[in-house]
C-alpha positions, 0 to 999 in steps of 0.5 A: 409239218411242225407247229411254229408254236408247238413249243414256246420260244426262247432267248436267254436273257431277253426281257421285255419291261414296260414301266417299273414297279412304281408305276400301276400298270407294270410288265416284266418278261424275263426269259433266262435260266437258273441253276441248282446252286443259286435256289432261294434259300427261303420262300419271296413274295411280290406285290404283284401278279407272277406266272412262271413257265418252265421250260426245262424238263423238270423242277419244283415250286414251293407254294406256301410251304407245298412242293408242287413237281413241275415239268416243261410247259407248266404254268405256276400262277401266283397273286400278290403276297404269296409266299413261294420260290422255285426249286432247280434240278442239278445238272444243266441251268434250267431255262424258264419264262417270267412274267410279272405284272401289275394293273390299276385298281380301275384300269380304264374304268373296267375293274370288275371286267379286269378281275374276272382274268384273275380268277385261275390265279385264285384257283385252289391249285396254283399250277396249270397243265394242258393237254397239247392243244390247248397248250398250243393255244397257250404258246401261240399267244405267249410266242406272238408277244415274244416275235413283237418285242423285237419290232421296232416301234415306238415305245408307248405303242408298243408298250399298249400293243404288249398289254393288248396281246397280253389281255388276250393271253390272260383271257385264253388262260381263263378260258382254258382254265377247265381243261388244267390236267396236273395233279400233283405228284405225292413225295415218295418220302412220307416223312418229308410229305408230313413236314410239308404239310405241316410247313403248309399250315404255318402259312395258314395259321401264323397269325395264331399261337405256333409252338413246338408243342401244339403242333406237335399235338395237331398232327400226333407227331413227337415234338423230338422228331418234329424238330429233327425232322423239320430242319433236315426236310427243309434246312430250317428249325421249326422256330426259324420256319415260323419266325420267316414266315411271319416276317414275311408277311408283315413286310407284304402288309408294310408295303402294301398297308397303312396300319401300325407296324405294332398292329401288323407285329399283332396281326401275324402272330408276333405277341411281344413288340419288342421280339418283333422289332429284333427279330426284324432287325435280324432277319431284313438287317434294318428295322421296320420303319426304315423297311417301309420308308425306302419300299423294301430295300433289298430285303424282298429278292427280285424276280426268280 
């Protein structure tokens, strides 16, 4: 007889929400599909917690410039602020589940308790793969959460039993987190392996001076067929690369951050503040200033 949860249940476009972003205890299920020919064209990030479940044969998720081959029932688990974006075969749509969600800082006078669930989210390897036993007890707990958002039930119930299914998943995640079996599969091309890697540094290293010429020298490559390269492999040149990338994280921080937009250009490697303010302008259409005072805008894609 076949286990009701020996594979995740779905239904394109069902979505479960509790409360929005600007509340701090925030859910969103969002069960639907993509396809090839609207991936992101560069990596996002969000201000809170993400998982996202292929359910789909195959596909890829860029982490922080690292391409990570996923199959159906793989879990990319990401924190605030990570840079990433999912990366869809040709062919039919792909079918996925994402969750993103936010907690307070002190949820119910538990803080430390709480960040413990956290913990597979700040694993050096974002993607979690289970054997089938565990993977059942992973879809059984995701599947009971997905049967109750159809009961009819008061909201403010409901939206407390979700957390309190949830909490178990995080938990049960947490538990079976020894038990993660991926590895990730080595591009074929070793060109392009070089180029992510390289793309993977810049993320680890945009606060300091990125140049044609040092990287160049880091990783004994000419700088000719560093720039060719680059932009064949990932579709921009390696200053655009730097600049998004840079961009990026200094909207994370005016966001999530108080300080000085010139303190923020200073801290993620911008060393003239009038370069900052036009790159700015040119990559989020608005400037900085006007980027934290309305929250972002449009500027940060939603949930992908």
């Amino acid at each position: 007889m076949t286990n009701p949860d020996d594979t995740l249940l779905y239904k394109k476009k069902h979505n479960i929400t509790i409360n929005d972003i600007q509340h701090s205890l925030y859910y969103y299920f969002d069960y639907d599909e993509r396809s090839f020919d609207i991936n992101m064209p560069f990596q996002h990030f969000h201000s809170f917690y993400e998982l996202m479940i292929l359910i789909s044969p195959q596909a890829y998720h860029l982490v922080e410039g690292i391409p990570y081959s996923i199959r159906s029932g793989d879990i990319v688990l990401l924190r605030p602020s990570v840079l990433h974006r999912s990366e869809y075969q040709k062919g039919a749509p792909s079918k996925r589940l994402i969750i993103g969600f936010l907690y307070p800082p002190s949820l119910w006078g538990m803080p430390e308790t709480y960040q413990k669930l956290f913990e597979p989210f700040y694993s050096p390897l974002p993607i979690f793969r289970f054997p089938s036993k565990q993977q059942q007890l992973i879809n059984e707990k995701l599947n009971r959460i997905y049967r109750y958002s159809f009961q009819d039930e008061e909201p403010e119930l409901k939206s407390l039993i979700v957390h309190g299914m949830f909490v178990e998943f995080l938990y049960t995640l947490r538990q079976l987190a020894p038990f993660n079996t991926y590895s990730n599969e080595p591009l074929k091309d070793e060109a392009s392996q070089k180029i992510y890697t390289i793309a993977n540094f810049i993320h680890n290293h945009y606060s300091e001076e990125l140049t044609l010429d040092s990287l160049s020298r880091e990783f004994y490559i000419s700088p000719y067929y560093l720039s060719h390269q680059f932009k064949d492999v990932t579709g921009y040149t390696l200053t655009q690369y730097i600049q998004m990338t840079r961009i990026r994280n200094v909207q994370y921080l005016l966001l999530n951050t108080k300080k000085k937009i010139s303190e923020l250009a200073e801290e993620c490697g911008f060393t003239s503040f009038s370069q900052f303010n036009r790159i700015f302008q040119k990559y989020c259409s608005q400037s900085p200033s006007e980027f934290r005072k309305d929250g972002g805008g449009n500027s940060i894609p939603t949930i992908f």
